[in-house]
C-alpha positions in Angstrom: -30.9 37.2 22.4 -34.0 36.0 21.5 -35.9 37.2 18.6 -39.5 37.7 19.2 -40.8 39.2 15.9 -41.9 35.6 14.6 -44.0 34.3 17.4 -45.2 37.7 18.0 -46.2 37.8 14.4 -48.2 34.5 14.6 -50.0 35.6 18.1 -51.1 38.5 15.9 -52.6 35.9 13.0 -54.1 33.7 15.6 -55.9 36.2 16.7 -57.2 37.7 13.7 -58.3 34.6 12.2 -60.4 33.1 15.5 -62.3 36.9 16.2 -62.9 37.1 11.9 -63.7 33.5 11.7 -65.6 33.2 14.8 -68.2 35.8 13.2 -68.1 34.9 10.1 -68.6 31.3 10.6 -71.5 31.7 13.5 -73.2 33.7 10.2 -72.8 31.1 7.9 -74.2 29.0 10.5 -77.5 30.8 10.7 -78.1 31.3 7.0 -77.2 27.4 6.8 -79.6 26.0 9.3 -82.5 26.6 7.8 -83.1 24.9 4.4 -86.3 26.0 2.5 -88.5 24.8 -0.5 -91.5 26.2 -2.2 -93.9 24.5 0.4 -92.1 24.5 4.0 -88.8 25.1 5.5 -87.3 23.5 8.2 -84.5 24.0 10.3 -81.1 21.4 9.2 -79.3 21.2 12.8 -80.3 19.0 15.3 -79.7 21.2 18.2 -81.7 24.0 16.6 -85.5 23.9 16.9 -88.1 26.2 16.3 -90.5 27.6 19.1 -93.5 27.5 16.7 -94.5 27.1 13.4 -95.4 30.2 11.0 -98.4 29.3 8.6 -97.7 32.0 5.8 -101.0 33.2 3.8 -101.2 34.3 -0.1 -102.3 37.7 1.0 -99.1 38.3 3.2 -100.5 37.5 6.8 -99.2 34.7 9.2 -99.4 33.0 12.0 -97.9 31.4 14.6 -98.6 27.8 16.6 -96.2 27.1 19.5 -94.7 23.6 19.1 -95.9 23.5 23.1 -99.5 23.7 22.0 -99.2 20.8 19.2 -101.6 18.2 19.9 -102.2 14.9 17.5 -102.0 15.5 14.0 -103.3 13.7 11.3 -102.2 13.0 7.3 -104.6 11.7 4.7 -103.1 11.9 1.2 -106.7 12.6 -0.1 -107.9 15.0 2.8 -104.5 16.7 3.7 -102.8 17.6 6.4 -105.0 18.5 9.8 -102.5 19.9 13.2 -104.6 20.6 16.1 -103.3 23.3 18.9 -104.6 23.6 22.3 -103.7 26.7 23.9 -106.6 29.7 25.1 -108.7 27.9 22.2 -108.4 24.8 20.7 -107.3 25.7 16.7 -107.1 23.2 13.7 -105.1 23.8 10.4 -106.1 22.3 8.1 -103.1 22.2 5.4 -104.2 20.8 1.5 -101.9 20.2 -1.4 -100.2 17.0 -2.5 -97.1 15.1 -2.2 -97.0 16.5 1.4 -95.6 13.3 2.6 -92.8 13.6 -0.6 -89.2 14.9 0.6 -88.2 18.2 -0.1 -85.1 18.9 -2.9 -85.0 15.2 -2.9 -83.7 15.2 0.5 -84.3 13.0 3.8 -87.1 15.6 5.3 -90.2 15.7 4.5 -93.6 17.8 5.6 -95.2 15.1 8.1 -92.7 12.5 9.7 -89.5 14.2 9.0 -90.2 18.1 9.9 -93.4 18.2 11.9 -93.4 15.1 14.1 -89.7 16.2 15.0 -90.7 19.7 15.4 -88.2 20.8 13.0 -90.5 22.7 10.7 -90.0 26.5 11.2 -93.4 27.9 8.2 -95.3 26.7 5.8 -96.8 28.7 3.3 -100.0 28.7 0.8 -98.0 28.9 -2.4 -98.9 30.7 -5.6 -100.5 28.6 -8.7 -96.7 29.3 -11.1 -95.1 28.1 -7.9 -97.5 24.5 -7.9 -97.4 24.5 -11.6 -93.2 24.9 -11.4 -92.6 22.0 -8.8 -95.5 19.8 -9.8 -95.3 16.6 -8.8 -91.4 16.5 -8.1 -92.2 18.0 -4.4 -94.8 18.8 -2.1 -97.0 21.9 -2.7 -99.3 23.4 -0.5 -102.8 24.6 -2.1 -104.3 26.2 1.1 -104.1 26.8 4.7 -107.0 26.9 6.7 -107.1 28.2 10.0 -109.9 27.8 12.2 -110.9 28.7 16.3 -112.9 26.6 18.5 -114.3 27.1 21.9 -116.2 24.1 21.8 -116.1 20.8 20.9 -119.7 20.8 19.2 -118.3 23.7 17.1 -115.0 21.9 16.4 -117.3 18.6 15.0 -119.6 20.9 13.1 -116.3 22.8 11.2 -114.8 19.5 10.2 -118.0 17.8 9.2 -118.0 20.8 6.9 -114.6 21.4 5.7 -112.7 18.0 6.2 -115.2 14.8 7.2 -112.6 12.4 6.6 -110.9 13.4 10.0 -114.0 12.8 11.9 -114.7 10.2 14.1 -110.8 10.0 14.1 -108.0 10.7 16.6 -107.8 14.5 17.3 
C-alpha cells in the first residue's frame, strides 16, 4: 500500500503558495512599476504605458493629455519644456523649471528623451518652493505648468509670443 499523505501534503503547499503568491506578487508589481520623484513619475516596465499624462497643479487640480493627442514637442533649457496636443482644441503646456533634461534619482530616465518621447511618463506636477529648494540642482524641478486652449492658430502665435517667444517660428 501506498502512502499518499506526503504527496497530498505538497499538492496542498503548491497550491497555497501559487494562489498567495500570485496575488501578492501581481501587487508588488503595481506598486513597483511606477517610480516617482519630486518633479514626474514614470512608469518602470516596458510593457506598461500610460494612456495620458496627468499635469498636477499647486492648488490640487489636474489634468489629463492622451498620449494619442501628443503632437511635437519642444525642450529649451532656457524656455522650458513646450508639449502641444491636438484633440477638440489644439492645447500647449508649457512646463518651466530646470534640470528637466537631468535624470531622476540618478537613474537612466529622464523628463524629455527618456519618459515623454517614450510615452512612459504617467504626471508631472508644479512642485512647492521647500520641494525645489530640497532637490536643487541634483534633479529636475518643475517651477510651473501652464496650460493653455487654442481654437486658432492666430491665437496660438499670439499666446506664445506672449508667454514663451523662443518657441516661435519653430516646429510645433
Amino acid at each position: 500500500m501506498i502512502d499518499d499523505k506526503p504527496r497530498d501534503r505538497l499538492k496542498d503547499i503548491l497550491n497555497s503558495e501559487t494562489r498567495g503568491s500570485t496575488t501578492a506578487k501581481k501587487e508588488a508589481d503595481a506598486e513597483e512599476a511606477e517610480v516617482s520623484g519630486a518633479a514626474f513619475g514614470y512608469l518602470r516596465g516596458i510593457r506598461d504605458l500610460p494612456g495620458a499624462v496627468e499635469c498636477r497643479f499647486r492648488d490640487g487640480n489636474s489634468a489629463w493629455f492622451p498620449y494619442s493627442w501628443m503632437g511635437p514637442w519642444q525642450y529649451n533649457p532656457s524656455e522650458g519644456l513646450l508639449l502641444k496636443f491636438s484633440g477638440d482644441l489644439v492645447y500647449l503646456v508649457l512646463i518651466r523649471g530646470s534640470n528637466l533634461d537631468k535624470p531622476l534619482n540618478e537613474g537612466a530616465i529622464n523628463l524629455t528623451t527618456g519618459g515623454l518621447q517614450r510615452h512612459r511618463v504617467v504626471w508631472i506636477r508644479e512642485m512647492p518652493e521647500a520641494d525645489i529648494k530640497q532637490v536643487g540642482e541634483t534633479g529636475p524641478t518643475i517651477d510651473s505648468i501652464e496650460v493653455a486652449e487654442f481654437e486658432s492658430q492666430a491665437a496660438l502665435k499670439e499666446w506664445l509670443k506672449e508667454h514663451a517667444p523662443a518657441f516661435l517660428g519653430k516646429p510645433g
